[in-house]
C-alpha positions as CSV (number, residue, x, y, z in Angstrom):
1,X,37.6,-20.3,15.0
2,X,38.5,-16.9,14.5
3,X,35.7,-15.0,12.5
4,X,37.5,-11.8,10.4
5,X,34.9,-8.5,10.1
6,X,34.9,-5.7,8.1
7,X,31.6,-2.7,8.2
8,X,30.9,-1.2,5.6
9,X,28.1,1.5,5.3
10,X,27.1,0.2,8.5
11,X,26.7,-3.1,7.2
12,X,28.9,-5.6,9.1
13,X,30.8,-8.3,7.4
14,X,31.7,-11.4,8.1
15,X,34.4,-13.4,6.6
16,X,34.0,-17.5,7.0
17,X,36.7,-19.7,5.6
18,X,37.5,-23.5,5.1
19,X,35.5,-25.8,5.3
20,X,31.7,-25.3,7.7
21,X,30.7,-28.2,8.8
22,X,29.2,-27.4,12.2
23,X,30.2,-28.1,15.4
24,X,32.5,-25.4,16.8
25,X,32.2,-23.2,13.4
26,X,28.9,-22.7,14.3
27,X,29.3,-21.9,18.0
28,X,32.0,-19.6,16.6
29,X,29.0,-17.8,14.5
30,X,26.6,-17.8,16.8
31,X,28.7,-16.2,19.6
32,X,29.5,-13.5,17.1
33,X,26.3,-13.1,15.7
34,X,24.8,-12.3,19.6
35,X,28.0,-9.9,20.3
36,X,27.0,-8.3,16.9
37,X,23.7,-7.7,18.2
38,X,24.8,-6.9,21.6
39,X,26.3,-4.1,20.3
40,X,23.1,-3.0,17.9
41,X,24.6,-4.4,14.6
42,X,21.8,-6.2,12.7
43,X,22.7,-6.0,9.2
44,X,25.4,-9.2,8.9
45,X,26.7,-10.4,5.3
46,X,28.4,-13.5,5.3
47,X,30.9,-13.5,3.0
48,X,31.6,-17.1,1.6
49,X,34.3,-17.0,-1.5
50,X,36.8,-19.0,0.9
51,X,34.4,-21.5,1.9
52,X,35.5,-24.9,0.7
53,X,33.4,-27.2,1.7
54,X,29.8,-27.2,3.4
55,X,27.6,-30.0,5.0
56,X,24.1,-29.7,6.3
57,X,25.4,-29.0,9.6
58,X,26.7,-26.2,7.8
59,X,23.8,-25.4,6.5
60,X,22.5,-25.5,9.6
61,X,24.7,-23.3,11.1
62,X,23.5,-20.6,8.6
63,X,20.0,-21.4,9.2
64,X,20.4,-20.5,13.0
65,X,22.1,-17.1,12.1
66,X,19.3,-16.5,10.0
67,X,17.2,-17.6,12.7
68,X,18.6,-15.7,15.0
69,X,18.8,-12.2,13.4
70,X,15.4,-12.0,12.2
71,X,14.5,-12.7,15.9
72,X,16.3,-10.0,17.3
73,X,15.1,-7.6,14.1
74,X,18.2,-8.4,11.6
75,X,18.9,-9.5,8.7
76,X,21.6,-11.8,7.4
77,X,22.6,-11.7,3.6
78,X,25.1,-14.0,1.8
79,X,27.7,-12.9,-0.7
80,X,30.7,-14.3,-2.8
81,X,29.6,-18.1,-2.7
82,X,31.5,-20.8,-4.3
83,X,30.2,-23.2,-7.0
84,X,30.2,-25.7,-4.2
85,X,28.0,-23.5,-1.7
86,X,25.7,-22.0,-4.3
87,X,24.8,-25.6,-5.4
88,X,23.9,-26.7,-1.9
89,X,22.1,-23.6,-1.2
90,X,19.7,-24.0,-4.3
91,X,19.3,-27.9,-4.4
92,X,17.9,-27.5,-0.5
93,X,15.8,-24.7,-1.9
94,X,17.5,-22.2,0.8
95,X,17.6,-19.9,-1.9
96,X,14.2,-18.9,-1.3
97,X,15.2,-17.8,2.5
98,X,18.6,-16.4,1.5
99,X,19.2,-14.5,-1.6
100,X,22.6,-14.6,-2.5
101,X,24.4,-12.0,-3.7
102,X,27.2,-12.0,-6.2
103,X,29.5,-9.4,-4.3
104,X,29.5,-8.1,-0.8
105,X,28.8,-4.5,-2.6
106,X,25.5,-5.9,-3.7
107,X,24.5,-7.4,-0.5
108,X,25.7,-4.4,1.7
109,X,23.5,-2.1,-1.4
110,X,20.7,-4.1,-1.0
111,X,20.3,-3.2,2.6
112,X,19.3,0.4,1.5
113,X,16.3,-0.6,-0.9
């Protein structure tokens, strides 16, 4: 799984699409999430608007980025998520860990405050 990445501000952004339901999606993330860091990028957005479909696994997936960022001194934001994802994320109460943002713009901004 290819992941596509933009920066921005020096805010890097990543681009996950279909559907994340673990297995080697989250392998995918996690190998680019330590490169990221490898390289001293901590500040990850995920941006989600082509996300169709999400499991726990997937959930879990995000969990471990999260995970693993704050570890390392990161942070990993969420932007642009579906009706699908944005249920998920607040009927498992994730919403309290990740606060989503409506646009990448106001996840990237909210790096500054």
């Amino acid at each position: 799984m290819q992941i596509p990445s933009s920066e921005k501000n020096g805010v890097t952004i990543l681009e996950l699409q279909g559907s994340i339901l673990g297995g080697p999606e989250a392998n995918a993330l996690n190998e680019e999430l330590h490169r990221l860091l490898d390289d001293g990028k901590k500040q990850i957005v995920l941006e989600l608007s082509k996300v169709t479909l999400m499991n726990s696994s997937g959930l879990g997936m995000l969990i471990g980025g999260y995970t693993t960022l704050k570890n390392n001194g990161g942070e990993l934001k969420l932007a642009c998520l579906g009706e699908n994802v944005r249920k998920l994320i607040e009927i498992t109460k994730l919403h309290t860990i990740f606060t989503p943002y409506q646009t990448v713009d106001e996840a990237v901004a909210s790096f500054a405050s």
